[in-house]
C-alpha positions in Angstrom: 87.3 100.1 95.4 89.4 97.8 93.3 91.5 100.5 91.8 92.2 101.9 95.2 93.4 98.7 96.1 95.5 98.3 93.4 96.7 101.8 93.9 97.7 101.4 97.2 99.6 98.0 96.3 101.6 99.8 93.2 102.3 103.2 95.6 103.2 102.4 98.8 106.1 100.0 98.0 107.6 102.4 95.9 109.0 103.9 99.1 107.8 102.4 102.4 110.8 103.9 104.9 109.4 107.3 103.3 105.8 106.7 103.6 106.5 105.5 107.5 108.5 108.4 108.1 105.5 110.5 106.7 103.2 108.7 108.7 105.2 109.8 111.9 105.4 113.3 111.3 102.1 113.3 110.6 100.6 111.5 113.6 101.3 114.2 116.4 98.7 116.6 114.1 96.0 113.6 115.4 96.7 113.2 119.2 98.0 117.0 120.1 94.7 119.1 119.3 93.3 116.9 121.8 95.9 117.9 124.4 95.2 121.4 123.7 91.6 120.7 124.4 92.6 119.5 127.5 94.5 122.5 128.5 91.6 125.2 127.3 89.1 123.2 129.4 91.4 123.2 132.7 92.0 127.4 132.1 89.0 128.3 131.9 87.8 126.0 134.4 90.2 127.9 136.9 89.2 130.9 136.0 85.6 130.6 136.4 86.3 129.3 140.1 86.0 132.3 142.2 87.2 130.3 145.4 90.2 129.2 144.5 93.2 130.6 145.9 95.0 133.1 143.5 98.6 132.2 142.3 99.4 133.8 138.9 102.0 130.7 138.8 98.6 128.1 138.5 97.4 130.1 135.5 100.9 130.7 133.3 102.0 126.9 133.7 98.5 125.8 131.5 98.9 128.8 129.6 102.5 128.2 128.4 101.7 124.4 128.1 99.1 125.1 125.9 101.1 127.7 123.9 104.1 125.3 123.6 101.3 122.5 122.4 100.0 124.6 119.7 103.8 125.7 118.4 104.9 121.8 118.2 101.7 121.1 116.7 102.7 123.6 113.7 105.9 122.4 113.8 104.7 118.8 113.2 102.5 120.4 110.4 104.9 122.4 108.6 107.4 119.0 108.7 104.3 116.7 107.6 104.1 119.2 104.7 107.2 119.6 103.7 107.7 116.2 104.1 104.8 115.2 101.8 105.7 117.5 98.5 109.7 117.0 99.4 110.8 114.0 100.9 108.0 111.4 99.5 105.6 112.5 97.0 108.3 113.5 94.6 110.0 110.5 95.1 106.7 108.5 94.6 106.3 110.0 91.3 110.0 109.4 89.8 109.3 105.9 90.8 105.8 105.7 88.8 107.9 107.5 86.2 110.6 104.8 86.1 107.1 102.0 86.0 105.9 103.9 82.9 109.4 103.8 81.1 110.2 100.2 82.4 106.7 98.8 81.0 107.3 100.6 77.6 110.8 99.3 77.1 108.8 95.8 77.6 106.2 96.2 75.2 107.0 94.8 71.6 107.4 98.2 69.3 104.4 97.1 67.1 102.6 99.4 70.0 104.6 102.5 68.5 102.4 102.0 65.1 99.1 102.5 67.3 98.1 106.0 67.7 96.0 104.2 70.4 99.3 103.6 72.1 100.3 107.3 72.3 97.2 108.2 74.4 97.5 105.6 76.6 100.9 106.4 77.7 99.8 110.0 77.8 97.0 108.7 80.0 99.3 106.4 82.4 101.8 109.8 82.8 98.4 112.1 83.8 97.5 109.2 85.7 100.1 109.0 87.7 99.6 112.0 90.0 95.6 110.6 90.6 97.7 107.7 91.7 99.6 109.5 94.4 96.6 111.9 95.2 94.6 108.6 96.0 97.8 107.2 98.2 98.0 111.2 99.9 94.5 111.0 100.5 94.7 107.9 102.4 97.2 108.3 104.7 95.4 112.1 105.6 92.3 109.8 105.9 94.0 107.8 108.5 95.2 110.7 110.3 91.9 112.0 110.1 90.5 108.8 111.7 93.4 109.1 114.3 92.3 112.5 115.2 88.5 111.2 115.5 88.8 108.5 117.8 91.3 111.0 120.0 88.9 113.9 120.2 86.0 111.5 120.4 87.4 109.6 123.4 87.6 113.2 124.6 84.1 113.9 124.0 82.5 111.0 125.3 84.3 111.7 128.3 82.5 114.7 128.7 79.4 113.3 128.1 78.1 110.6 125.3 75.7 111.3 124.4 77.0 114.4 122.1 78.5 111.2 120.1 74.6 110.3 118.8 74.5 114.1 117.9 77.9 113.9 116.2 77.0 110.8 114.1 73.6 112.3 113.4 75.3 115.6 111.7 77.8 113.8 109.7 75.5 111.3 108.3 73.5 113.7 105.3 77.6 114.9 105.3 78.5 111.3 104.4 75.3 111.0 101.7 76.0 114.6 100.4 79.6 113.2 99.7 79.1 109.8 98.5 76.2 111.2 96.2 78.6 113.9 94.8 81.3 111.7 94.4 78.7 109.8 92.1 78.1 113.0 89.9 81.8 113.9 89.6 82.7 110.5 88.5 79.4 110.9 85.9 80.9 114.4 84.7 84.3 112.6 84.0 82.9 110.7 81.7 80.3 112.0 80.0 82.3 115.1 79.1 86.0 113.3 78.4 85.4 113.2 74.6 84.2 116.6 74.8 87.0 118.0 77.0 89.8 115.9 74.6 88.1 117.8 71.3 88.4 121.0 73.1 92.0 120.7 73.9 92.7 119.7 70.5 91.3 122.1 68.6 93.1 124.7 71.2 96.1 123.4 70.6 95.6 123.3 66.7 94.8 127.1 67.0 98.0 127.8 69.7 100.7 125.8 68.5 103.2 127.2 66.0 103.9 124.0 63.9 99.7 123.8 63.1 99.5 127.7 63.7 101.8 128.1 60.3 99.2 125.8 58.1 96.0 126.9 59.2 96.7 130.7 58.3 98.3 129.6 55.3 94.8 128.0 54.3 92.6 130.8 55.7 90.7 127.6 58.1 92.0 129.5 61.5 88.2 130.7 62.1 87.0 127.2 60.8 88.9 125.7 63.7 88.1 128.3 65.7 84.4 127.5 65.4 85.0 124.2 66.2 86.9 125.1 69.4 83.8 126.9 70.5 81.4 124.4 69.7 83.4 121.9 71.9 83.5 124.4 74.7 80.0 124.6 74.3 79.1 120.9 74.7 81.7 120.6 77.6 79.6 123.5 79.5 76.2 122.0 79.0 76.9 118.8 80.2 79.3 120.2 83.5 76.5 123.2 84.0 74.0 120.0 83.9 76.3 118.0 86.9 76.6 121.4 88.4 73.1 122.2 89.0 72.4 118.6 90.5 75.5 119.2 92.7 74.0 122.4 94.2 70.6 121.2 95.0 72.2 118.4 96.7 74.1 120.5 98.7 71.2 123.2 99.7 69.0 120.1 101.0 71.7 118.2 103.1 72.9 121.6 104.8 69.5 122.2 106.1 69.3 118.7 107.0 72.7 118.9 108.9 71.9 122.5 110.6 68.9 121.1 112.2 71.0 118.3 113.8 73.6 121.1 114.7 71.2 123.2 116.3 69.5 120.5 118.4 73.2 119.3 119.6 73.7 123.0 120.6 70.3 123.2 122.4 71.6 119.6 124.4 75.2 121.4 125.5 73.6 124.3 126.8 70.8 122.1 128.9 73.8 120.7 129.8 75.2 123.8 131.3 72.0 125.5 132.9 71.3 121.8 134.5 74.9 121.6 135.7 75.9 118.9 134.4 78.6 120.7 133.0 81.1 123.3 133.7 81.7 126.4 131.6 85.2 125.3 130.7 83.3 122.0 129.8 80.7 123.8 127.6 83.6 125.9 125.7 85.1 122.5 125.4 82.1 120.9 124.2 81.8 123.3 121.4 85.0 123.5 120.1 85.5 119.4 120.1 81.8 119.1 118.8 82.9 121.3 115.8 85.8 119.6 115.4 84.4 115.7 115.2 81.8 116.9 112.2 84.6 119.0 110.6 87.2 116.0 110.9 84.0 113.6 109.9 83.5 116.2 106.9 86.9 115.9 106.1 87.0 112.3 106.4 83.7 111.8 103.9 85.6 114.4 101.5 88.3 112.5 101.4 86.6 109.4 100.6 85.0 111.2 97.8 88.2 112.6 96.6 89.4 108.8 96.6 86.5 107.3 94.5 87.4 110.1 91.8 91.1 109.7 91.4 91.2 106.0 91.6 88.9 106.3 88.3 91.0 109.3 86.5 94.0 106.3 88.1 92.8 103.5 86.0 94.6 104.9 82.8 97.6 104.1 84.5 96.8 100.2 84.6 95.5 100.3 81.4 100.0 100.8 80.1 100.2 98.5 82.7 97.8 95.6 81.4 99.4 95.6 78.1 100.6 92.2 77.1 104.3 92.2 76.8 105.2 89.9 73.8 108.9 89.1 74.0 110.3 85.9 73.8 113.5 84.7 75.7 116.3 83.4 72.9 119.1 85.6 72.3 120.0 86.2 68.0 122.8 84.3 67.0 124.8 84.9 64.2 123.2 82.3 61.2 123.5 82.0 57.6 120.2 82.7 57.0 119.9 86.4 58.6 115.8 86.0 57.9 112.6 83.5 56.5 109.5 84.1 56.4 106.7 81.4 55.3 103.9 83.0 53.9 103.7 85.7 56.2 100.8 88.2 56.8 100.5 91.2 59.0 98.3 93.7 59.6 98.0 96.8 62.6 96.6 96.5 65.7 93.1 97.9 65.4 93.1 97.5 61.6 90.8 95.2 59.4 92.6 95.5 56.4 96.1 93.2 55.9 99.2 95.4 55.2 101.0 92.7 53.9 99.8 89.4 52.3 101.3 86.2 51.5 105.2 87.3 51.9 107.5 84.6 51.5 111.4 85.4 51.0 115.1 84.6 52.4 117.6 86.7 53.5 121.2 85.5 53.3 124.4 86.4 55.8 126.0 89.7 53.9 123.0 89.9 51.7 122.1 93.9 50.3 117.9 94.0 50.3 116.5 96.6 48.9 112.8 97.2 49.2 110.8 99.7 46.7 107.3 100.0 45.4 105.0 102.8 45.2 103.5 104.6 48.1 101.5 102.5 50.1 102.5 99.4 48.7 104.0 97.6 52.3 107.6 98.5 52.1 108.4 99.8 55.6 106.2 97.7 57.3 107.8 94.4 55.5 111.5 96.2 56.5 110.1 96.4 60.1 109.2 92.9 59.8 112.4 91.7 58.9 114.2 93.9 61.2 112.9 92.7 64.2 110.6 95.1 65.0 107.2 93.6 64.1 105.6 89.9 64.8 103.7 88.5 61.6 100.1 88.3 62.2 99.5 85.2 59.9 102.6 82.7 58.9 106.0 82.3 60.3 108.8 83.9 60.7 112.8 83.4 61.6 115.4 85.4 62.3 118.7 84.1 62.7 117.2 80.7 62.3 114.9 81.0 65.5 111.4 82.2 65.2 110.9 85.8 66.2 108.1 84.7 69.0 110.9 83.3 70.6 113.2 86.0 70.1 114.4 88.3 72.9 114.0 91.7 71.1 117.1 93.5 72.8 119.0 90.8 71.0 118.1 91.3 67.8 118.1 95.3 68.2 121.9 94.7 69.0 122.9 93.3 66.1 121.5 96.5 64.1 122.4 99.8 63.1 119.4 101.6 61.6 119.3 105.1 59.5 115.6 106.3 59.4 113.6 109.1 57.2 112.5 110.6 60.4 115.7 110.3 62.9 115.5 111.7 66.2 117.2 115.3 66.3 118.1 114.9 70.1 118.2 118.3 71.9 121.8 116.9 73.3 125.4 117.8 72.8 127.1 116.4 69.7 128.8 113.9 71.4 125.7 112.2 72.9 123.8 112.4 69.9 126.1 110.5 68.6 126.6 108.0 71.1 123.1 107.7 72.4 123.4 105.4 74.9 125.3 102.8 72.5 124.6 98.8 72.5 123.3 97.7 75.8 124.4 94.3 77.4 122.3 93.0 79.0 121.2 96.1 81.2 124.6 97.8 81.2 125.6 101.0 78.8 129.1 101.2 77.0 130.7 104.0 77.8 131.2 106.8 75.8 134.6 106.2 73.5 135.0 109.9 72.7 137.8 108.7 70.1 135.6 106.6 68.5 132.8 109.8 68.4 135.1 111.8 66.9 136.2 108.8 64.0 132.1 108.7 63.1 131.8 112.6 62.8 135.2 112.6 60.9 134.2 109.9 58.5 130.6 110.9 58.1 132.0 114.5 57.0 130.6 116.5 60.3 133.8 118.8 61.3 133.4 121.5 63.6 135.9 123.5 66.1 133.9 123.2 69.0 134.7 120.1 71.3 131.5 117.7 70.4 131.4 117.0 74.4 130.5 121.2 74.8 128.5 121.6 71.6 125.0 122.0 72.6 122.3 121.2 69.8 119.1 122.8 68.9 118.1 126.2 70.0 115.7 125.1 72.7 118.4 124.8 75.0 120.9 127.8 73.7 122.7 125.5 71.4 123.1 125.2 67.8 120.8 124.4 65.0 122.0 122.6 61.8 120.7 121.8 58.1 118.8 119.2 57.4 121.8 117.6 55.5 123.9 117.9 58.6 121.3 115.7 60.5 121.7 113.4 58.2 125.3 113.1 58.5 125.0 112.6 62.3 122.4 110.3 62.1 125.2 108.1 59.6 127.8 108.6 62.5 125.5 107.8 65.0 125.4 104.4 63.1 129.4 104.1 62.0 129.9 104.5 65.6 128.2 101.1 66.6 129.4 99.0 63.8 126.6 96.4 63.8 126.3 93.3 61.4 123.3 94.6 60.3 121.7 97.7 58.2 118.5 98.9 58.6 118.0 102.1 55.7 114.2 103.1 55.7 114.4 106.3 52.8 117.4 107.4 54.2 117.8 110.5 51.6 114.1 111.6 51.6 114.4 114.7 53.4 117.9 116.3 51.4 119.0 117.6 48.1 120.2 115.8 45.0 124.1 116.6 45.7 123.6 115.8 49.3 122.0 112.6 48.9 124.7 111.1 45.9 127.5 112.0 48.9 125.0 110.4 51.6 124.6 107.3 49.5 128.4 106.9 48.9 128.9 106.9 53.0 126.0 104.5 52.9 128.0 102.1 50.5 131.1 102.4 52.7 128.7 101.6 56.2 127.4 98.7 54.4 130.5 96.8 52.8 130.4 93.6 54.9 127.0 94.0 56.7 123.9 92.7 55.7 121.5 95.7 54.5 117.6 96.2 54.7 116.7 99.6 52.3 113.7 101.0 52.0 113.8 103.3 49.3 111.3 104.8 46.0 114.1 105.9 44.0 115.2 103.0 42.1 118.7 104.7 41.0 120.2 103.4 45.1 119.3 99.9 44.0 121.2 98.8 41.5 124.2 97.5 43.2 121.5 95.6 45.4 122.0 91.6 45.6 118.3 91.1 45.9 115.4 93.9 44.9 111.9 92.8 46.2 108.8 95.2 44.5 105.6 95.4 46.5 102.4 95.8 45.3 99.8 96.4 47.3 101.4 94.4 49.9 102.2 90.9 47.7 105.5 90.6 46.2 105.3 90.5 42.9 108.8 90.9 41.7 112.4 89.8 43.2 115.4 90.1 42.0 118.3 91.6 41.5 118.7 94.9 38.7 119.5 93.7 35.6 117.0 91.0 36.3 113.7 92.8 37.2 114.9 95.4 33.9 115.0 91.7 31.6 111.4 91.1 32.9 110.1 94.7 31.9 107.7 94.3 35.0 106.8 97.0 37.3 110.1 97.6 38.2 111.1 98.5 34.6 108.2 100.7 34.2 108.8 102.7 37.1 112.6 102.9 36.6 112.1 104.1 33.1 109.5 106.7 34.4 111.9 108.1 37.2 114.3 107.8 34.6 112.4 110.6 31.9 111.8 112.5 34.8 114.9 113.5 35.8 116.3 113.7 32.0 113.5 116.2 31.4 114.9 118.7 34.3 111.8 117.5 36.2 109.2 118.6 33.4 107.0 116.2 31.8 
């Protein structure tokens, strides 16, 4: 019930002119099939009366009424559905949309590290159409209820005690729901894990990018075997929820035809005792099978409710996220970063990433970064760049501590070149504009002039205007190298011309010629920025002010070259390693 609530509260504002205007068009489907009832009673009525003058004129005027009842009332419907998937329910979902991307803007990126993370936005977005289902179903439940107190009132009319016989059907209806509602829910859960296996090892055996290793590695009928034994647990445990389902089912429809027979037995006692007319014995039938249909309808719909406000809760999960963001803007400071003994480690990790880091980072500073795989260098790079908050220690950027930190404000002041850029499926122009710096809430606009200075400078010349040039094939446009990427991904950072530069293994993915041109335009992006690289080839550091070698998350060198090659640390021994290495041709 709690969930329902809250989905309700979260739905319904989202567009309340839309949802009243549903409710409208929906409301003559409640009132008019009592009208018609109406109508059918009075014609037969007349025509069962043998004394009553003949005028073909009394007959057509009920017969067109009821004629022109029944076209408005599918009018009403077709409008009400329309209405539903057109005018509101898309709308609805845009706006949970818009939630989804508004609350992960909020969220502090260290999120994006949690593979957790991923699966609960992919939950929210699945969530999201229980969450309309569970607002649909409660509006048709009020129409429903509309359309039961109309026809009832009817009914009763007639005669009431038909109502007993009416609440006496529905109620194994009601238990048969609520108790099914019960197993469904069950099902959900037990079999989740099950059914989230299943879909992954499907998608390992379907999808081209896993497709291409598995064959390469002869394991496609490993995986395969797996797939099936995931099937196989799903299907036990549904066939197990299925089989209670059905002898639920068998026992309450006995249970209810027993009622229904005895109400039928009442209505004709009705008849032969005169209590009734014929026209109100047709009458009587169709409305009684009406009230337990609308009453069945009803108990469905509260069944319905009770499942998709659970499969719903995965969307207030994204929602009850803490949002840690602080509200001081980053000045410009001397001191571009401190940190005081600072520790971090992942959400949902025992084991400390980094340990004990303390270092300052001057105004116009170049950083580099290196260590060996696994030693803490992009997670101590996201650290300083704004991206992370330290788990143990302190912590200041700009000479404010990052808690306090708004992190738009400190993403401003950066330009960042990553190992895995995004290879937007955009034109050339956007890719490299990207939305630009945002103030406050408001985009730049594009400076096309200024596009076409980043492409020209990063060495990306092409005779197509980069406003029409459509990239990646997906969308019929065109694919480049991976060096080409690269480029763009160096205008997409000339074009902002940020104070800082954040370079996490800018080079890792390109050849050796490539990647000595790459590193040049990476000299020229830097000169008068401060500069963050991330790097394990030791040749892109020497020029660095300050070189900082992680081990196993400690620092245990700093810096700069000629330094760190005076100490014959670490640092030497690797350099000298990389060093043979490429004198040899690659051969040890």
């Amino acid at each position: 019930m709690k969930n329902i609530i809250k989905a309700l509260k979260l739905v319904m504002p989202i567009a309340p002119f839309r949802m009243m205007l549903y409710l409208l068009v929906s409301l003559p489907g409640a009132i008019l099939p009592t009208v018609m009832l109406y109508l059918q009673r009075f014609i037969v009525d007349s025509v069962a009366n043998v004394n009553q003058d003949f005028s073909i004129f009394y007959y057509i005027k009920p017969v067109f009424m009821l004629i022109g009842t029944y076209m408005v009332l599918k009018l009403f419907s077709l409008l009400s559905n329309q209405y539903m998937e057109f005018g509101y329910f898309r709308y609805v979902f845009m706006g949970l949309d818009a939630k989804i991307h508004e609350k992960s803007d909020q969220l502090s990126l260290e999120y994006y590290d949690n593979a957790q993370y991923y699966q609960i936005v992919q939950n929210a977005k699945k969530a999201s159409m229980f969450l309309v289902f569970t607002a649909n179903l409660a509006i048709m439940s009020f129409i429903v209820i509309c359309n039961l107190l109309s026809v009832g009132s009817y009914l009763a009319a007639l005669n009431p005690i038909l109502i007993i016989f009416v609440v006496l059907v529905s109620i194994p209806v009601i238990i048969e729901k609520l108790q099914g509602a019960k197993y469904q829910s069950n099902l959900i859960q037990d079999t989740v894990q099950a059914t989230r296996r299943k879909k992954y090892n499907f998608d390992l055996l379907a999808i081209s990018e896993y497709k291409k290793e598995l064959a390469h590695q002869g394991a496609s009928c490993y995986i395969a075997e797996k797939y099936m034994e995931s099937c196989k647990e799903a299907n036990t445990k549904e066939w197990y929820y299925i089989q209670k389902m059905g002898y639920n089912s068998l026992i309450f429809a006995a249970v209810k035809s027993v009622f229904h027979a005895c109400s039928i037995f009442l209505m004709v006692w009705l008849l032969v005792t005169g209590n009734i007319t014929i026209g109100g014995f047709s009458i009587l039938l169709t409305s009684f099978s009406a009230l337990t249909n609308a009453f069945t309808q009803l108990f469905n719909h509260a069944g319905e409710i009770l499942q998709t406000s659970v499969m719903s809760a995965s969307f207030f999960k994204l929602m009850d996220l803490e949002i840690k963001d602080g509200e001081k803007d980053m000045d410009e400071n001397e001191e571009i970063a401190r940190l005081e003994h600072v520790s971090y480690k992942y959400l949902n990790s025992d084991e400390f990433t980094l340990k004990d880091i303390s270092l300052s980072i001057k105004k116009g500073e170049k950083v580099a970064i290196v260590g060996e795989n696994g030693a803490g260098k992009t997670t101590l790079a996201k650290l300083l760049s704004g991206f992370l908050l330290p788990t143990e220690g302190t912590m200041k950027l700009g000479g404010v501590s990052r808690e306090q930190l708004h992190e738009k404000s400190i993403f401003n002041k950066i330009s960042a070149v990553y190992q895995d850029f995004g290879h937007y499926k955009l034109t050339l122009a956007q890719n490299v504009y990207l939305g630009d710096t945002i103030e406050g809430n408001t985009l730049k606009q594009m400076d096309l002039g200024k596009i076409k200075n980043a492409l020209e400078w990063a060495g990306l010349s092409f005779s197509i205007n980069p406003e029409k040039m459509e990239l990646g094939r997906e969308f019929g446009g065109a694919e480049m190298s991976g060096g080409q990427w690269q480029r763009l991904a160096l205008a997409r950072s000339y074009y902002r011309q940020r104070p800082m530069l954040f370079l996490d293994e800018p080079t890792a993915a390109i050849d050796p010629l490539e990647e000595m041109a790459i590193y040049n335009k990476l000299n020229e992006l830097a000169s008068g920025r401060t500069v963050i690289l991330v790097t394990h080839r030791l040749g892109a550091v020497r020029n660095a002010d300050k070189i900082i070698m992680l081990d196993n998350g400690r620092i245990i060198e700093s810096g700069n070259f000629e330094q760190l090659i005076e100490q014959k640390g670490q640092f030497y021994h690797i350099w000298n390693e990389q060093v043979k290495w490429y004198q040899s041709g690659g051969r040890k």
